[in-house]
C-alpha positions as CSV (number, residue, x, y, z in Angstrom):
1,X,19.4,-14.6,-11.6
2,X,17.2,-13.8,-8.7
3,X,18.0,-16.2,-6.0
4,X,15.7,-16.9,-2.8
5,X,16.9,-18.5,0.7
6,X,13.4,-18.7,2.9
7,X,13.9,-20.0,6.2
8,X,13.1,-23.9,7.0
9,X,9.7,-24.1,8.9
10,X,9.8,-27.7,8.7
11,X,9.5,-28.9,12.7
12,X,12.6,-28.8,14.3
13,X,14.3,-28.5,11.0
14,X,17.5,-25.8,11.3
15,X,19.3,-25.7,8.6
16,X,19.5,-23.4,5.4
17,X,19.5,-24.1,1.6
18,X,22.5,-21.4,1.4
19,X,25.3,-20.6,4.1
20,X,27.0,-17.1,3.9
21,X,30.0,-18.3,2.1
22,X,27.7,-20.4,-0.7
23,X,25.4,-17.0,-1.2
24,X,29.0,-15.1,-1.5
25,X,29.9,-17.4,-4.4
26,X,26.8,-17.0,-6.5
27,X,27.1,-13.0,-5.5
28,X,30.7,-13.1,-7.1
29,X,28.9,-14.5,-9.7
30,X,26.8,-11.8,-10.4
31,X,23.4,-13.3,-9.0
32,X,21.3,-11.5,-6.6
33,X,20.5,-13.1,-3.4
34,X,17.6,-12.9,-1.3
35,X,17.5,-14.4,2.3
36,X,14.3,-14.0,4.9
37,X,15.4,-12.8,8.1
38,X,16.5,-15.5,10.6
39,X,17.0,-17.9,8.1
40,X,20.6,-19.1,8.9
41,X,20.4,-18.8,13.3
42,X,19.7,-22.2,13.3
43,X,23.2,-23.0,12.5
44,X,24.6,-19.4,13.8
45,X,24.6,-17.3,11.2
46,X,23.1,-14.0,11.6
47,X,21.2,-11.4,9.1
48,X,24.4,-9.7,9.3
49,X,26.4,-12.5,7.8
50,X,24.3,-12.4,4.5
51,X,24.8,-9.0,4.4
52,X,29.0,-9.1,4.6
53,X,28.4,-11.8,1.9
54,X,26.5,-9.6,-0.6
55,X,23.1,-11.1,0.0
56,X,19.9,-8.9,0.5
57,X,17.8,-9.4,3.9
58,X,14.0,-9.7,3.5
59,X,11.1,-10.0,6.2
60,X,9.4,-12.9,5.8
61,X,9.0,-15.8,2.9
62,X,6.4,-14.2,1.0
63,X,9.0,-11.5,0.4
64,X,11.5,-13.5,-0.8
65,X,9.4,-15.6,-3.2
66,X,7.7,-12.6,-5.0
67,X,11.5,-11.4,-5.5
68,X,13.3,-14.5,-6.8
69,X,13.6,-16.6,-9.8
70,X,14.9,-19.9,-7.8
71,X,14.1,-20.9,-4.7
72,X,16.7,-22.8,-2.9
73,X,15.6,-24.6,0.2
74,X,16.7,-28.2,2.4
75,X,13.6,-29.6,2.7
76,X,10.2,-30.4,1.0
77,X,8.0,-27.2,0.8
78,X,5.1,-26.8,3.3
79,X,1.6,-26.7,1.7
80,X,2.0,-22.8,2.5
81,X,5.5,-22.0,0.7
82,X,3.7,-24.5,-2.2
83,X,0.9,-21.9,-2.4
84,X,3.9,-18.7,-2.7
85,X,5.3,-21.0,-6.2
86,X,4.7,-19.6,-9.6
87,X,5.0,-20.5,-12.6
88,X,7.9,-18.5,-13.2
89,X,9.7,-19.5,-10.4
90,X,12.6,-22.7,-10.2
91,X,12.6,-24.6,-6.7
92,X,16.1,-26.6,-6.1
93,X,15.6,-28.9,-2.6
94,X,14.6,-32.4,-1.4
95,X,10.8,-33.4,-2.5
96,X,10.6,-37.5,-2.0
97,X,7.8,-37.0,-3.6
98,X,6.8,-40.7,-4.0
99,X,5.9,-40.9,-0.4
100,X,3.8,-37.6,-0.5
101,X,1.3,-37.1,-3.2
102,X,-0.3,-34.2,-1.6
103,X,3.0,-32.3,-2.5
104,X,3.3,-33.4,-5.3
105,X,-0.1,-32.4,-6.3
106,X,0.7,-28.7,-5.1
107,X,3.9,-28.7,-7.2
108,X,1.8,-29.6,-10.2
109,X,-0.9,-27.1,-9.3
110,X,2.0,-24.4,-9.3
111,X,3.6,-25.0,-12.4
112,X,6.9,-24.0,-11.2
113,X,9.8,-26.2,-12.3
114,X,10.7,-28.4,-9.1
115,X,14.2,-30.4,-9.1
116,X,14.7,-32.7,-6.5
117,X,18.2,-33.1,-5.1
118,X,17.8,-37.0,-4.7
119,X,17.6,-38.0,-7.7
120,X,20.6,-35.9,-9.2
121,X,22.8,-38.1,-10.5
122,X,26.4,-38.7,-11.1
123,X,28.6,-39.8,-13.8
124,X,29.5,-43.3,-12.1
125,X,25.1,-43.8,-11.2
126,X,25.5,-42.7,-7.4
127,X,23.0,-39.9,-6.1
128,X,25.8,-37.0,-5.2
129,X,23.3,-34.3,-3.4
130,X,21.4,-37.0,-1.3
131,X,25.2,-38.3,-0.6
132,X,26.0,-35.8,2.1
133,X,23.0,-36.3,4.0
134,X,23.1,-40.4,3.6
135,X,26.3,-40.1,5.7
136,X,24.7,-38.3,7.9
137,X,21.9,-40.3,8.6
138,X,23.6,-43.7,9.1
139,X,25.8,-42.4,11.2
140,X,23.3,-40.6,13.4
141,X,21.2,-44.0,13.1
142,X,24.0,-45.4,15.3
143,X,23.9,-43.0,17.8
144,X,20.1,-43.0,18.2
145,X,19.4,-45.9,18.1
146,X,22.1,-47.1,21.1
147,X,20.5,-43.9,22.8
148,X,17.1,-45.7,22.7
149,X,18.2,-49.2,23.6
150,X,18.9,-47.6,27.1
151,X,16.6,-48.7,29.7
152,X,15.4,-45.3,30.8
153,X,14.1,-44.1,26.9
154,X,12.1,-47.8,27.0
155,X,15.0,-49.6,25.5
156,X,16.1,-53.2,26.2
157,X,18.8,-51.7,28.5
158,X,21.5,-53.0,26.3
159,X,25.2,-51.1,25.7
160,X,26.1,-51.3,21.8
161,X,29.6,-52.7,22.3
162,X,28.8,-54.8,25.5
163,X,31.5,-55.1,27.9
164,X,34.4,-58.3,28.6
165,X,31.9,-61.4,29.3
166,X,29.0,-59.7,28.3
167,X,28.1,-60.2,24.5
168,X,28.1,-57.1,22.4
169,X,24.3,-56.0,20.6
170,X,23.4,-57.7,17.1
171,X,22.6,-55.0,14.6
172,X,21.4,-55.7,11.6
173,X,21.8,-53.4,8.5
174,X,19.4,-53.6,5.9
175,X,21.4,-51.7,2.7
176,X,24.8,-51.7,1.9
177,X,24.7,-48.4,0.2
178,X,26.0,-44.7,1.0
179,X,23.9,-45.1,4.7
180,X,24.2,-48.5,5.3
181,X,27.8,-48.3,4.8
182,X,28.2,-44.6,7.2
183,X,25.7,-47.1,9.7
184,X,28.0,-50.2,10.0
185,X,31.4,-47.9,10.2
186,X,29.8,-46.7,13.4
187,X,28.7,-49.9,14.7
188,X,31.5,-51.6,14.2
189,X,33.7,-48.4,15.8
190,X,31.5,-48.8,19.1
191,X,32.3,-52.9,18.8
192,X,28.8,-54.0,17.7
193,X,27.9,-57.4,16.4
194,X,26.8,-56.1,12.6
195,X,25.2,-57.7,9.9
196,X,24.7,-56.4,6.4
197,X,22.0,-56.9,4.1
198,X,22.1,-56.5,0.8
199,X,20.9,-57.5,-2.9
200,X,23.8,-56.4,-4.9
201,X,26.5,-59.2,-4.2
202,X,29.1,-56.9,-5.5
203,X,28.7,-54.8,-2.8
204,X,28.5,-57.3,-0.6
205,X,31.6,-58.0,-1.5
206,X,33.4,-54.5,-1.6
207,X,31.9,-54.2,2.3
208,X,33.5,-57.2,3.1
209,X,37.4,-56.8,1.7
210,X,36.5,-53.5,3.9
211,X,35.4,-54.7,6.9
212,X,36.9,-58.2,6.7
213,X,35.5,-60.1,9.8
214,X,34.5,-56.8,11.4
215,X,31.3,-57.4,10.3
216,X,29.1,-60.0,8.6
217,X,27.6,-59.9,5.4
218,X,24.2,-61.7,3.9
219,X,22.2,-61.5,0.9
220,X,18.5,-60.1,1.3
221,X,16.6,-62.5,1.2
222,X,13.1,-62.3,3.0
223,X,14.2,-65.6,5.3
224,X,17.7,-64.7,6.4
225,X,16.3,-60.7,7.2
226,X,13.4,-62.6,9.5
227,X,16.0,-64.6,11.0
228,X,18.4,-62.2,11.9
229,X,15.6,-59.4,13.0
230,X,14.2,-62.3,15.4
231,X,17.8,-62.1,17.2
232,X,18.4,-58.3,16.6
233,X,18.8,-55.4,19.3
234,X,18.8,-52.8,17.0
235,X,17.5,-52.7,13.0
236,X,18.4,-50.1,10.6
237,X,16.5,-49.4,7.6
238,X,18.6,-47.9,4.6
239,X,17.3,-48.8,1.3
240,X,16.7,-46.3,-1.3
241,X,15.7,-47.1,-4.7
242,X,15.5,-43.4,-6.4
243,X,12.5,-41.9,-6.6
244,X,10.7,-44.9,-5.6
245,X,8.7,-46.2,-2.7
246,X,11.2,-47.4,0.1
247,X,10.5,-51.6,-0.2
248,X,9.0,-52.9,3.1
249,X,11.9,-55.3,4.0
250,X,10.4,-55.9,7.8
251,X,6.5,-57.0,8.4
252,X,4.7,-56.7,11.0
253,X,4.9,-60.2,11.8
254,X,8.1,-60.0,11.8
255,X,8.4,-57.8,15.0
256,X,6.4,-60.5,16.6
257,X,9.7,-62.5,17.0
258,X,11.6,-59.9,18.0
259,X,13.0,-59.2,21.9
260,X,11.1,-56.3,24.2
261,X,12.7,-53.4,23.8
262,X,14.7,-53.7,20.6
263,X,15.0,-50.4,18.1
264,X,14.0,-49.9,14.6
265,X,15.7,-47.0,12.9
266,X,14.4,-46.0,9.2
267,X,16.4,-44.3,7.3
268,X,13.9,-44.5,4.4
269,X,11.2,-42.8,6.2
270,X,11.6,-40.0,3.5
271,X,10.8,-42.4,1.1
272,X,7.9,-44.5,2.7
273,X,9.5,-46.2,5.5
274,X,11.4,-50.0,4.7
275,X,9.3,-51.3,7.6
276,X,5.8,-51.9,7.6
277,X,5.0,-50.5,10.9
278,X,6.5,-47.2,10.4
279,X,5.4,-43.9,10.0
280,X,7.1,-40.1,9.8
281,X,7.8,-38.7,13.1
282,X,9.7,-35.6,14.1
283,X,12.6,-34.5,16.5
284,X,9.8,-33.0,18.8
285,X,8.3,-36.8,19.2
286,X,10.9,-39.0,17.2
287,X,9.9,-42.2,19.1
288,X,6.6,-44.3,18.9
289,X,5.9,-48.0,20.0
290,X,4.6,-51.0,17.7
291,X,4.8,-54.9,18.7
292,X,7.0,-53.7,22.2
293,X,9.5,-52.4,19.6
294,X,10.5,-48.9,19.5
295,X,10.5,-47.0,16.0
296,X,12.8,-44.0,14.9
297,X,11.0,-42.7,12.0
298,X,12.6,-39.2,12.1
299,X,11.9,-37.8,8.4
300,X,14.8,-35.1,8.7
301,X,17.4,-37.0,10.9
302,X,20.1,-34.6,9.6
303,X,18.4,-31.7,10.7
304,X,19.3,-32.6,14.3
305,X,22.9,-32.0,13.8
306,X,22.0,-28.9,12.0
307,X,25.6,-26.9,11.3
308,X,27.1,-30.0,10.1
309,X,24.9,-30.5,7.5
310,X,24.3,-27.9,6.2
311,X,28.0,-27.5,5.2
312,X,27.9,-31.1,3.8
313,X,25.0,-30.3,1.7
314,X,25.9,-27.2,1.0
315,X,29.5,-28.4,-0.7
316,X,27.2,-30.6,-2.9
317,X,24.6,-28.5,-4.1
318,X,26.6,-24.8,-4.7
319,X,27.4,-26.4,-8.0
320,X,24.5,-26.9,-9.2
321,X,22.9,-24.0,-7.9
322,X,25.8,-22.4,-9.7
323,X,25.0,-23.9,-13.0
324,X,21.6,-23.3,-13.0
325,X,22.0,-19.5,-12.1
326,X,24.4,-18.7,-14.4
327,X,22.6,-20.8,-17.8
328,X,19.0,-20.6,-16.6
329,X,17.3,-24.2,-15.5
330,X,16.1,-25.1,-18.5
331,X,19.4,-24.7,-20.5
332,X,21.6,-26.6,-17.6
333,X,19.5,-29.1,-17.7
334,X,20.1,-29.5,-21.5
335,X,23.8,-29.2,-20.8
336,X,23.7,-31.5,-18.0
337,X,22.0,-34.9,-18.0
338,X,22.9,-35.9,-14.7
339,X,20.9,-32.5,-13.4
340,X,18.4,-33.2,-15.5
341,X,17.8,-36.2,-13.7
342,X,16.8,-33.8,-10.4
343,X,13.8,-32.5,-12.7
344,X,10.6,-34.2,-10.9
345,X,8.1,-31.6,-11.7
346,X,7.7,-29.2,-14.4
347,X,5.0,-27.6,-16.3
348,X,2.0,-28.9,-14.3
349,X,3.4,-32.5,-14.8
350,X,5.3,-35.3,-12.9
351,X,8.5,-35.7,-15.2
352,X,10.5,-38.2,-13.2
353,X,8.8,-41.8,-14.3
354,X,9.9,-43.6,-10.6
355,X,8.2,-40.0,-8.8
356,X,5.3,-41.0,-11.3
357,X,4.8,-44.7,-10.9
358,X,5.2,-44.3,-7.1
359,X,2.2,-41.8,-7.1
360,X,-0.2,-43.8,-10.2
361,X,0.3,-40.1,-11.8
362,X,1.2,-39.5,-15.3
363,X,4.6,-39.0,-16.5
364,X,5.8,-36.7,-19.0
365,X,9.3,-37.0,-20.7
């Protein structure tokens, strides 16, 4: 198979749907691999490190388009890599599609067979191509969101862990899942005072014979998330229900109640947002202001630590990019029913029904 690595154009977005030592596996493989020039600097990999790895350098997206079969990519194609698809053509990246119906309208226009890596799933139900970059993110929502609590980036002015006879920051965690959990490891590490919300008392329950009294745990209820957002310094969003619309767990209203300065940090932006207020933003302007409250809405947070990532995701998705190469999509996804899961768009039609019902499109089994 033909396989096509164009660069990320995405704002600020650095890393690359294939490293050198991924396009050197599906070269071994016998599969031909196209990659537009510049496409791996970002995480410092030069032209010349495709080349020692078998791959074929090519000038600009267009290029590598026209010459491949599958197009393997991070993030959600731009309206003008959408207008390069054909029908011929597979595209393997993230799409969380049920917060952008424009895209998915262009996928449909194209014909080409889209699979989304978030909504691959694994034999025991988890998500294992949008695990890699849910790490990620809660643990970068940590870090960003003490960074923003400082006084000089129109925080509160409040350290995470406090100091002796000062009282720590209360963090709430709304999501006890692959994010939430990465979030409150890194809370609790910099001696945070974390809550975690969740519906699923069962993992309420695994988080706290982990934890122990490291960190509180609650179930999410609309009450008891007012109440503890009233008292909260920082607020991390990181619910995902796959392929749906992120839930609005935080109103409007409820920011009312909550101290000057405090930070909101969603997670789910790529999926709607989890707070009512929010909206995408991007690494060049990651921070706006609602209700004195800052919001980090950053819709590629893992993009910012670029190199890392790209590994991580990179280890999760060779697979897969593997078995669709070597049997041909539509065949792997018969063989495979946890890819075929990935399969959001195909043959002018929305064929995941959670992508569908999120958009009010029809879906096709």
């Amino acid at each position: 198979m033909k396989i096509g690595v164009p660069k990320e154009i995405k704002v600020h977005e650095y890393r690359v749907g294939l490293t050198p030592p991924s396009a050197a596996e599906l070269v071994a493989a016998g599969h031909a691999v196209f990659v537009e020039t510049g496409a791996g600097l970002g995480i410092d990999f030069d032209d010349a490190s495709y080349v020692a790895a078998g791959a074929t350098i090519l000038s600009d997206a267009s290029a590598v388009f026209q010459a491949s079969d599958m197009i393997v990519k991070v993030k959600e194609p731009q309206p003008q890599e959408i207008a390069l698809l054909k029908q011929h053509h597979t595209l393997f990246t993230y799409l969380h599609l049920a917060a952008d119906k424009p895209q998915a309208l262009g996928l449909m226009a194209s014909g080409a067979t889209c699979i989304a890596y978030e909504t691959v799933t694994a034999s025991n139900h988890s998500l294992p191509l949008l695990k890699p970059m849910s790490e990620v993110a809660g643990r970068m929502s940590v870090q960003v969101g003490a960074h923003y609590l400082e006084k000089e980036q129109g925080g509160r002015g409040i350290l995470l862990g406090g100091v002796p006879g000062v009282a720590p920051a209360k963090v709430v965690i709304l999501g006890a899942g692959v994010a939430g959990l990465n979030a409150a490891q890194m809370a609790v590490g910099l001696r945070a005072d974390v809550t975690v919300f969740d519906i699923s008392t069962d993992r309420l329950a695994d988080l706290d014979a982990q934890f122990g009294s490291a960190i509180k745990t609650a179930y999410a209820a609309r009450g008891a998330i007012a109440a503890a957002v009233a008292e909260a310094h920082l607020v991390i969003g990181a619910v995902l229900v796959p392929g749906a619309s992120a839930p609005k767990l935080v109103t409007r209203e409820m920011l009312q109640t909550m101290k000057r300065g405090a930070v909101l940090v969603d997670i789910a932006i790529d999926q709607g947002g989890c707070f009512e207020t929010s909206h995408p933003t991007t690494h060049a302007d990651p921070i706006f202001v609602e209700e004195g409250i800052l919001h980090y809405c950053v819709a590629n947070m893992p993009g910012a630590v670029a190199r890392t990532s790209a590994f991580a995701l990179n280890n999760a998705t060779l697979p897969f990019a593997l078995k669709i190469a070597n049997l041909g999509a539509e065949r792997a996804m018969a063989l495979d029913a946890h890819l075929a899961a990935g399969l959001n768009v195909a043959g002018g039609a929305i064929r995941h029904r959670a992508v569908a019902e999120a958009l009010d499109l029809p879906f096709q089994a």
